[in-house]
Structure formats: C-alpha cells, structure tokens
VOGU-3710 file (C-alpha; in Angstrom, 3 decimals, decimal comma):
1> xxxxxxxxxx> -8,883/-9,491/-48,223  -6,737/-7,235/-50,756  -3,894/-5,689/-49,034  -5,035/-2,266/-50,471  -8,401/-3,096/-48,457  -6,665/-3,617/-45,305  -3,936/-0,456/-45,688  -7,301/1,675/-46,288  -9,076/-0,330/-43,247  -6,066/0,932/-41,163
11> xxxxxxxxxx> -5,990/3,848/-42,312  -9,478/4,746/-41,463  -8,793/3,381/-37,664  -5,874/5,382/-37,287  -8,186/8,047/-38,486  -10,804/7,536/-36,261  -8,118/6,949/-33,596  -6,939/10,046/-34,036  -10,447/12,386/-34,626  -11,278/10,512/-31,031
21> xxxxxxxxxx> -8,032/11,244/-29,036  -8,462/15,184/-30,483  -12,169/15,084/-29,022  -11,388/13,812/-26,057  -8,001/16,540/-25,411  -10,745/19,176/-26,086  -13,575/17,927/-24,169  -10,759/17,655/-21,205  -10,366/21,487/-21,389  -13,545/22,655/-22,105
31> xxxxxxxxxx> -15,622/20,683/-20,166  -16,596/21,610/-16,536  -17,389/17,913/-15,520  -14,888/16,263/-13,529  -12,601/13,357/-15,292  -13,544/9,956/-14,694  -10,288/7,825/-14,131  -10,533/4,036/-14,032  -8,018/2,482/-11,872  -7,026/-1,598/-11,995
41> xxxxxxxxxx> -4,787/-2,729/-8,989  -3,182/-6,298/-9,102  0,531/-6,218/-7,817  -0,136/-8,886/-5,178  -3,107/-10,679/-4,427  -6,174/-8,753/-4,475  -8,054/-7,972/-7,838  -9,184/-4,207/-8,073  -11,376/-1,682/-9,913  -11,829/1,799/-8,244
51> xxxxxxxxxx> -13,874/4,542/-10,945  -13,170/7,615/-9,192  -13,647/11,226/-10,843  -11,198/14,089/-9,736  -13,350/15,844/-7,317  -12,455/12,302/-5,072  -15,791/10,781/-5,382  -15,885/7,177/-5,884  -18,417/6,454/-8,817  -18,043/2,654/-8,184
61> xxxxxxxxxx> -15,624/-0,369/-7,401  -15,029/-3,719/-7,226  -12,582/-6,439/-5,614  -11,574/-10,473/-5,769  -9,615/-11,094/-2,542  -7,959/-14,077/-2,548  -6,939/-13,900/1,137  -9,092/-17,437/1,996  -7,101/-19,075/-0,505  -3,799/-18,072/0,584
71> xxxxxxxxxx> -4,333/-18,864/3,969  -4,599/-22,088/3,039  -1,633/-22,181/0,987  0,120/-21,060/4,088  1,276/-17,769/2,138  1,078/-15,987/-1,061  1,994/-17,960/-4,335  2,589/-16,012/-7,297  1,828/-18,617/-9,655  -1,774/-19,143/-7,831
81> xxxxxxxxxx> -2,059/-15,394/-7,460  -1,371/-14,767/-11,307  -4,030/-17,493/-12,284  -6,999/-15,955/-10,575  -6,648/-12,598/-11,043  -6,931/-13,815/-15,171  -9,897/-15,462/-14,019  -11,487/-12,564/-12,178  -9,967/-8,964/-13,819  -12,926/-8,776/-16,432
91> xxxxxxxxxx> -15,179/-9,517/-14,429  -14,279/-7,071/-11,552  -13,485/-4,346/-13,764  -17,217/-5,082/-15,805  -18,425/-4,915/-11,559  -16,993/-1,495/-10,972  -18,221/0,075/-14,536  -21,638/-1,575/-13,160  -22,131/-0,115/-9,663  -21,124/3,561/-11,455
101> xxxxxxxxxx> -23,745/3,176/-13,967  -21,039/3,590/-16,796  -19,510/2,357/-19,939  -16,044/2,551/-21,245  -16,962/5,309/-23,284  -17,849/7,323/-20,001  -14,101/6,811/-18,818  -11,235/9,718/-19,624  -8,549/7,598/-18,912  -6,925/4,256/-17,161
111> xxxxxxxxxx> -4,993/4,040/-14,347  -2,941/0,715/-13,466  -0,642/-0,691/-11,140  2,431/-1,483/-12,513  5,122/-1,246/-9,878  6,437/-2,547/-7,882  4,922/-5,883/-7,178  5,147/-9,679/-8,446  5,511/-9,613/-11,624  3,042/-12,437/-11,973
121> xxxxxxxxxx> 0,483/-10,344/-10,754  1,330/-6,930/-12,145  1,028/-8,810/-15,506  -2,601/-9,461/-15,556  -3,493/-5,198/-14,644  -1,083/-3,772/-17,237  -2,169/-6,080/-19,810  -5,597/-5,390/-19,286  -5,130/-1,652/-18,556  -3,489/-1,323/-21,819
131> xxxxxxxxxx> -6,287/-3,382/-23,691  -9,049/-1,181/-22,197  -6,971/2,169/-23,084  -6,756/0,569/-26,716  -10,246/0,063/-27,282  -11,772/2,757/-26,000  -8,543/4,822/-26,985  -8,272/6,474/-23,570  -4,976/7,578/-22,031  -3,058/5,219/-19,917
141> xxxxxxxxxx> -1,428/6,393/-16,785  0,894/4,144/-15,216  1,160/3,879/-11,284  3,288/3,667/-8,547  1,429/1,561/-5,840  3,617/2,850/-3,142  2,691/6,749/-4,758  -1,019/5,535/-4,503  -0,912/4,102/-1,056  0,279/7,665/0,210
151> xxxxxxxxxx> -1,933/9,921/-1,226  -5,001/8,174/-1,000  -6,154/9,987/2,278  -6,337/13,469/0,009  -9,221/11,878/-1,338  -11,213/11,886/2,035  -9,106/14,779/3,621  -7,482/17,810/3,316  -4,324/17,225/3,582  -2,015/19,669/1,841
161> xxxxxxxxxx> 1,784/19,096/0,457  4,056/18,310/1,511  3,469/15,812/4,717  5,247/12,959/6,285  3,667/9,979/5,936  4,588/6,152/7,118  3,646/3,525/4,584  3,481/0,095/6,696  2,249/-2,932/5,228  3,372/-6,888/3,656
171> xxxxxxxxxx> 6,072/-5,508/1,339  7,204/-1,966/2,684  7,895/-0,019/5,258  8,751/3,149/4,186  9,273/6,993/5,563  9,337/9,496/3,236  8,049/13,396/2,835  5,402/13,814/-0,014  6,150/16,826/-2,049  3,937/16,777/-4,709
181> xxxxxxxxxx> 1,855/14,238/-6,535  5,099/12,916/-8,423  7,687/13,747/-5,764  8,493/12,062/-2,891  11,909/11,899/-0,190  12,391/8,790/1,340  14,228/9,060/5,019  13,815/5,746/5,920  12,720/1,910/4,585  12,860/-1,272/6,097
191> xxxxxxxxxx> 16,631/-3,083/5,540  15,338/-6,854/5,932  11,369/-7,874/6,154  8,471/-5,772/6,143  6,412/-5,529/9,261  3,393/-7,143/7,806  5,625/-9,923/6,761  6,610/-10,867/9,823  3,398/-10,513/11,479  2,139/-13,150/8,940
201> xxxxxxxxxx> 4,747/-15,425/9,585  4,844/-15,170/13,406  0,856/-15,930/12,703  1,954/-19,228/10,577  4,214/-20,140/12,786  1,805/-19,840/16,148  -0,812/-21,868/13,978  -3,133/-19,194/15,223  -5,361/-20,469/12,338  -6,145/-23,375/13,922
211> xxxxxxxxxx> -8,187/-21,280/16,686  -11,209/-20,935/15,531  -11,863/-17,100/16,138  -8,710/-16,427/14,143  -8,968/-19,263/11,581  -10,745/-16,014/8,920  -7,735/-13,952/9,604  -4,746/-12,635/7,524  -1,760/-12,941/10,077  -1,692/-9,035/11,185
221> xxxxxxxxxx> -5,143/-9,326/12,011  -4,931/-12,663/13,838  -1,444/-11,076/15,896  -3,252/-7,983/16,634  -6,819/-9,781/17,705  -4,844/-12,560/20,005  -2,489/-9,390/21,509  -5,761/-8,204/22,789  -6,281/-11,448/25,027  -2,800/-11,119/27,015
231> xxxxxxxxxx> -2,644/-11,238/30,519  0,613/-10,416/30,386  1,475/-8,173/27,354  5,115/-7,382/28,587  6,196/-11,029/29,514  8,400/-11,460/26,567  11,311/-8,871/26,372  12,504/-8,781/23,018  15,585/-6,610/22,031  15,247/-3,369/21,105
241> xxxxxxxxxx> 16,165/-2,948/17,609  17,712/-0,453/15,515  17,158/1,700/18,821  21,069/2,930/18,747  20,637/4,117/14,752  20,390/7,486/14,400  18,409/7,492/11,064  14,917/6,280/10,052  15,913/2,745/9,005  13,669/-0,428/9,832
251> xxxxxxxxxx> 14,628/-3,847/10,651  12,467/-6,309/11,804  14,157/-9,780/10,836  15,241/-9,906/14,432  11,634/-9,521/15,666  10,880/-12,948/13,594  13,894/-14,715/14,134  13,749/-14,253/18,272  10,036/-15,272/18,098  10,862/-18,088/15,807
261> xxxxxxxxxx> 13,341/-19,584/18,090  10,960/-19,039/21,618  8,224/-20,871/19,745  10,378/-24,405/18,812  11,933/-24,046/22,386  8,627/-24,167/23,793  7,263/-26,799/21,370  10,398/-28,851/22,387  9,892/-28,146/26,299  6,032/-28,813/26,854
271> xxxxxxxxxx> 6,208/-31,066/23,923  3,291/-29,436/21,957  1,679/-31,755/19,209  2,435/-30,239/15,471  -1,451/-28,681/15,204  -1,505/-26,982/18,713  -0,530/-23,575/19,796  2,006/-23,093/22,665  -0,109/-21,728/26,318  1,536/-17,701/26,081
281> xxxxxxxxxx> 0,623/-17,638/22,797  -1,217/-14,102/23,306  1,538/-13,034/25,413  4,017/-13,505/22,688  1,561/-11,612/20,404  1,022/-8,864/22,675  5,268/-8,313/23,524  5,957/-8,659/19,786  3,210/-5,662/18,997  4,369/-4,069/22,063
291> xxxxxxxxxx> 8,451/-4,397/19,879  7,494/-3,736/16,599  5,418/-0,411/17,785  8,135/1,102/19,403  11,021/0,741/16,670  7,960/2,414/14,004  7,610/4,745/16,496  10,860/5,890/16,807  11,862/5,576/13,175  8,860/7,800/12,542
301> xxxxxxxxxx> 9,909/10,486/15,750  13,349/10,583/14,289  11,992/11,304/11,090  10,010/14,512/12,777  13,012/15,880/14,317  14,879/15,419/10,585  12,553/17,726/9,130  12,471/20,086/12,275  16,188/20,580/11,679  16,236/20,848/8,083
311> xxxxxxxxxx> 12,687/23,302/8,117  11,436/20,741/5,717  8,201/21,372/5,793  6,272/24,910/7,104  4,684/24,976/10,776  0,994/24,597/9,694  1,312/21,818/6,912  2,950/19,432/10,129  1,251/15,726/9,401  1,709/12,695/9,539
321> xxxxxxxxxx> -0,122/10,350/6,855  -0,336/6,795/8,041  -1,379/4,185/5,075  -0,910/0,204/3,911  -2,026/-2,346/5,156  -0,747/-2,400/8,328  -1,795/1,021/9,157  -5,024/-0,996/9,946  -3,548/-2,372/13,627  -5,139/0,431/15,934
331> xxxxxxxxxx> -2,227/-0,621/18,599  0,268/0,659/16,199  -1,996/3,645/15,442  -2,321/4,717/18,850  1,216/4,430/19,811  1,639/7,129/16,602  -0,938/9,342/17,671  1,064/9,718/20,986  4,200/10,550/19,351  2,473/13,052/17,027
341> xxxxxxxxxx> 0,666/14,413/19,900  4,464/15,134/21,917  5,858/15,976/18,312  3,120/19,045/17,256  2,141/16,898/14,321  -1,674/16,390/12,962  -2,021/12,564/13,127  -3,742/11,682/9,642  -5,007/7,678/9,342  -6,098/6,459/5,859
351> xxxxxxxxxx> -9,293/5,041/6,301  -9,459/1,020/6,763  -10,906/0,116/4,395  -8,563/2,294/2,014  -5,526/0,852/3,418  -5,189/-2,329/1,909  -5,086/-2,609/-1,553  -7,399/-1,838/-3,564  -8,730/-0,357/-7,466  -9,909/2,846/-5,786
361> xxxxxxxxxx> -6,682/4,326/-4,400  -5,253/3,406/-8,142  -8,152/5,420/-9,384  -7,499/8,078/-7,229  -4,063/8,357/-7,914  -4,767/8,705/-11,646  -7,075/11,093/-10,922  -4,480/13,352/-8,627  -1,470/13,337/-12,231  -4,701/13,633/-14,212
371> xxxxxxxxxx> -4,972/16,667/-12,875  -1,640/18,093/-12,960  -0,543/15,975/-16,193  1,607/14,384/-14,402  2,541/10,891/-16,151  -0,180/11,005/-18,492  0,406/8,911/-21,808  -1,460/9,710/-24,951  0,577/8,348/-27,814  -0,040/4,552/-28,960
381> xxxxxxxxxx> 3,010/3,266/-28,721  3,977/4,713/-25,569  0,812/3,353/-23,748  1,761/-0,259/-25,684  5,310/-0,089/-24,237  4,752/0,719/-20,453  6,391/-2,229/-18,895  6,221/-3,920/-15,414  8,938/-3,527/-12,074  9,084/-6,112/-8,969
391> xxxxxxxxxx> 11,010/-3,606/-6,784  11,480/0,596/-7,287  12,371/2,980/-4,532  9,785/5,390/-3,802  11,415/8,763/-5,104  14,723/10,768/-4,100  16,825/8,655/-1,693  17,699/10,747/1,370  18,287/7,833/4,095  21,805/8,927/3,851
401> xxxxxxxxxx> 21,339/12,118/4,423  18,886/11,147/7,707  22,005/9,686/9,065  24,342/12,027/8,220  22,882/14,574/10,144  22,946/12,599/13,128  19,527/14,016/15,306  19,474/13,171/18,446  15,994/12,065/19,966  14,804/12,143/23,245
411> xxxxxxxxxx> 11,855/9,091/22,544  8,437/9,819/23,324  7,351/7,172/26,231  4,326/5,061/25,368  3,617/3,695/28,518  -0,040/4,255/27,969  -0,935/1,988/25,619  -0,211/-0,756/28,266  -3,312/-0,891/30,312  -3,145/-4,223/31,592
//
C-alpha cells in the first residue's frame, strides 16, 4: 500500500473519529435518555462488567470469581490472578453487554479500575478499557476503586454529601468523609494489615477449610460462620489495640500475630496432626470478631465525635456508609449500628452483594463523574496514556489533624451483641 493511500486512510479515521466524538458531545446534551456507562473492575481477583445508566439502574453485569482457585492456592497470586482475568475479561464484558440487550455502540463511555490494586491485575481492565474506548471511540473515565467502593450505596439510596463512611475489606481499612463525587477526607486507615487480611489468614492458619461446611469459604466468611458456633465467645482475651490512640488509626497486625502464636502453642500442647483444627477453634473465632469489632468501632466513634467538634458535616446529612468486603460480616455490622444508634447517626450498609468487588460499582461510579464531568477523558492520547497505581491514598490526608485535636471518647458499650 502507497504511503499516500495510508496518510489519506488515516486521515479519513481521524475524520470519522472526530465527526463521531462531536455526535456523541451533542447527543450527551441534547438527549433526555440517561448515559449508559460501562464499567470493567479487575484490581484483585474478581473479573467484572457492571452497564449501569445514570439514573442507577443496572442494565446488565457479569463476573469470573476466582475465589475456588485461590483457596486452593492458599491465598491470592498475582501471577495466577493476572492469567485468568486475560482468559475471562472478553468474555465477561461480551456477558454484561448480553444480559442489557446492548452493543458497544449503545455505550457513552467506559469506566475502569485502575487504582490502586496489583498491578498484574489492574493491567488486564485498563488495557481492555482503553481498547473498547478506542473502537467504539467512547470516553474513558478512569477509577478509583476505593472512590467506587464508597459511593456505591447512592445507587440504591439516598444518601446525600457529604457522609462518613468506613471502607473495610482485604486491602483497606479506611475512614474518611465523602464530600463530593471527587473529594474525599481521610481521618483514619489501617497502619499494618487490613482486617480482611487477617481474617483470611487466621482462616489459613485454623485450616478451617478442611471442615467441610467451611471448605467453600473465603476466610472472613469461614471466621464469621465458625464465630457463630462458640460456646464461649469471650474465652480468649486479646489486647485491646490502638484503644489509648486518640485518632482514627487501625492496626490489626497484633490481632494476627497473638492468634498466630495461641494456635502453634496449642498444636504443640495437644499435639494436633498438621491437617486438623485445634478443639476452641470457634472460640478463637468468636474472641477475635469479638477484638477486631471493637477497635472498628471505636476508630469509627472517634471519627463521629471529630466531625461533631469540627461541625463537619450539617445535623440532617449525619451517616454512616459502611462498604468492602468486609462490610459483609453482620457481627461487625451490628456492633456499628449500636454505635450509630448512641452517636445520632443514620446507619447506611451497602448491599452484600455490592460490597465485594465487582463491574457494577465501577459502572456506577462512572456514571456519578459522568454526571458532573468529573474525570472524564475525551482526547486520544489522554485516554491512551492513563496508567496503572498499586497503592494511592484516598483523597486529602487529615489523620493528622484527627489526632491533633485530641477528642476524647466516652466508648459506646456493645455488650449486646454477646448473647451467649
């Protein structure tokens, strides 16, 4: 082929490029449909495709989960991780554009994952996003899957700006006051492991797999289901930590190292053979939940009085958002709902099956800076330059200023979840 052919072959693309972006910027204002925002989420291990228009209802979606896999693996490896969501992203994403009866054509713009996360794994979504913006010449809209994970309940609820909300989950545990779509305060984040971390390990290390009943279980769900079989859910007094910190910090590599150590001196007393699970297994399970939901609890209670002090946010927007994928444990959930309930705050859960990742809350998310052109990219090379990020705070850092105005808290008792 001549290379006058080829300039005028490009040429006409960028023409047609162009003519289509220009359509599309006028059928966004003068059309009185809803956008349609196609969202891909793959910064750990689950393969996602939420299409979601920006009145909140979700047109269709699709997931891979690869939690059967890892539990095998004994934990998450990025290298297995990255290799099936290649195997699986076209074919989740063709799923979702299936069970919404649409084509690529139909969508306004994509919506993708791309911090923070493995990088493995974020990878595949942004790579794909950005091919799927290209050839269907849609705008791209890069997002933060910490961002999505906290606004996802304004989908399914009213819930104006700005709120408090607790994101608890594998990788984060965060505190922070949600502003506005694209601005957030953090007060407090965990300093060592995430909650849901632990939990899984704690669950490895129990071998609470090898029971049966659990043996389908991610580790939070497997801690949570074997709490509920204690006969005694206070034998185990572990410390109380961070309880002397005056800010909204978390810390629960303590929590793992002090069960870590009980479970090898037990394994070493009653001489327990390498598959089998020590005898106060659910008692251990039941005193770590019983731990791990008081320090969240007062974390998030200190938080409260923060924004009391400081008039942070008005009287009759008070709420607390709860979201991740550890906002699932209803344990946790009720001990929150107490504290809200002695606090004056409107307790606000994401719902389940919105808490752990997935391509709708992506969608969603897209659909929320759609809306407010927040973060929107139109231009070629912008969308071909977005790159990937294992670790970003979530917004404005204020942890120091939790701490430097030193509240004191009076902690809410929550005696009443223990009704054994």
């Amino acid at each position: 082929m001549s290379t006058s052919l080829k300039l005028r072959q490009a040429r006409c693309l960028d023409f047609l490029r162009a003519r289509s972006q220009i359509v599309n910027t006028l059928r966004r204002y003068t059309d009185d449909r809803p956008a349609i925002i196609l969202g891909i989420e793959t910064s750990c291990d689950d393969t996602g495709c939420g299409i979601v228009d920006t009145t909140g209802k979700v047109l269709g979606e699709a997931i891979n989960s690869q939690n059967s896999i890892h539990l095998k693996c004994g934990g998450i490896i990025p290298t297995i991780a990255n290799e099936i969501h290649r195997q699986n992203i076209t074919t989740v994403c063709e799923n979702a554009l299936r069970a919404a009866g649409l084509r690529l054509r139909d969508i306004d713009a994509i919506a993708t994952t791309t911090k923070p996360g493995l990088l493995n794994s974020l990878h595949v979504g942004n790579t794909f996003g950005k091919y799927l913006s290209r050839v269907g010449n849609k705008p791209y809209i890069p997002i933060h899957h910490m961002e999505a994970h906290a606004l996802t309940v304004r989908m399914v609820q009213k819930v104006d700006f700005p709120f408090l909300v607790l994101l608890i989950s594998g990788g984060h545990s965060l505190l922070a006051i949600a502003d506005s779509v694209d601005k957030f305060y953090l007060l407090g984040t965990t300093t060592d492991n995430a909650p849901g971390e632990v939990l899984d390990k704690i669950a490895r290390r129990l071998k609470l797999v090898n029971i049966p009943e659990f043996s389908h279980m991610c580790g939070g769900q497997a801690i949570e289901s074997a709490a509920s079989k204690a006969t005694d859910p206070k034998k185990f007094e572990l410390p109380s930590f961070m309880a002397r910190r005056r800010n909204c910090q978390f810390s629960f590599a303590g929590m793992w190292s002090t069960v870590n150590q009980y479970i090898a001196n037990q394994e070493k007393e009653l001489q327990i053979d390498a598959n089998k699970v020590i005898p106060d297994a659910y008692n251990l399970c039941a005193s770590l939940q019983w731990s791990m939901a008081k320090q969240i609890c007062s974390r998030t209670q200190r938080a409260m009085a923060f924004i009391d002090k400081k008039n942070l946010i008005p009287q009759e927007k008070r709420t607390l958002v709860i979201s991740g994928g550890v906002a699932c444990n209803d344990f946790f959930a009720k001990a929150l709902e107490i504290v809200c309930s002695e606090m004056d705050f409107r307790f606000v859960r994401t719902p389940r099956r919105l808490c752990n990742d997935n391509g709708v809350m992506i969608a969603w998310n897209g659909a929320e800076r759609w809306r407010t052109n927040a973060g929107v990219i139109r231009d070629r090379s912008e969308i071909e330059a977005v790159t990937i990020e294992k670790k970003v705070p979530l917004g404005e850092n204020w942890t120091e200023k939790v701490e430097f105005a030193n509240v004191k808290c009076t902690m809410v008792k929550l005696n009443a979840l223990m009704t054994h």
